[in-house]
C-alpha angles and dihedrals in degrees: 000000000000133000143140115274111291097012096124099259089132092047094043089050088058100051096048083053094055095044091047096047096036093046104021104039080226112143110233128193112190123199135177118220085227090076091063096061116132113262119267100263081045089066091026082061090037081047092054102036103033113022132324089243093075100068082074108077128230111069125096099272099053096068125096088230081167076060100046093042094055091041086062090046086052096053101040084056099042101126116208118296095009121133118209112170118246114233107257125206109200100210090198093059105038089226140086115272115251105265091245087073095042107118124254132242130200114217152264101052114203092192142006120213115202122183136173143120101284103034114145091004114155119212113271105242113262103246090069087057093070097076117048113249090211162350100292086045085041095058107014110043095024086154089052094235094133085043094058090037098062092041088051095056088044085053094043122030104004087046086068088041090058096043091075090051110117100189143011120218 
């Protein structure tokens, strides 16, 4: 499920999981890209050695895609009445929970459902990185190294993230 910030995709993953476990007996585990966001000294290191921008969390490029990959193995995989632990981003903090307080999941799991902002997003082509789009590129990545940054790791990790996805919503 994609969708800009604050659009309802949260809310709208959770809804397709209760009706398809309530009506279709179909085990659902539903997951947000945002808890695999590095932890906070791992954009604090991608902040110092590629571009300041990335110590803020939310753009391709401040996720653990390695992390969500094998989360999705790991559930495919989840045999009945099995438990494996879901990645967990504590906002408020700004860091990823302990794994003690992610939250458990019973296999198997029928269907995941995985939604977030830049969900199934391709790389934009290189030759629109050149000019600033606005403001923020304008000022604050004037040489287009966060720019390229993001578009590499959509090309190269996320790129493999995206490729299980079934559908797009």
């Amino acid at each position: 499920v994609q969708g800009a910030q604050g659009s309802g995709k949260t809310t709208a993953a959770s809804a397709l999981k209760t009706l398809l476990e309530g009506l279709f007996d179909v085990r659902c585990a539903a997951i947000s890209i945002d808890d695999f966001y590095l932890r906070k000294e791992e954009r604090a290191r991608l902040a110092s050695e590629v571009h300041p921008l990335f110590r803020t969390r939310g753009v391709p490029g401040t996720h653990d895609v390695t992390l969500a990959l094998a989360t999705f193995d790991r559930l495919a995989a989840l045999p009945a009445g099995a438990t494996m632990r879901l990645p967990a981003f504590d906002k408020a903090i700004d860091d990823r929970m302990p794994e003690d307080r992610w939250p458990v999941i019973r296999g198997p799991v029928d269907v995941v459902l995985f939604e977030g902002w830049c969900v199934g997003v391709s790389p934009m082509p290189e030759a629109e990185l050149a000019l600033p789009v606005n403001a923020l590129e304008r000022e604050e990545d004037p040489d287009g190294r966060w720019r390229t940054a993001i578009r590499e790791a959509l090309a190269g990790p996320y790129r493999a993230l995206f490729a299980r996805l079934d559908r797009l919503v």
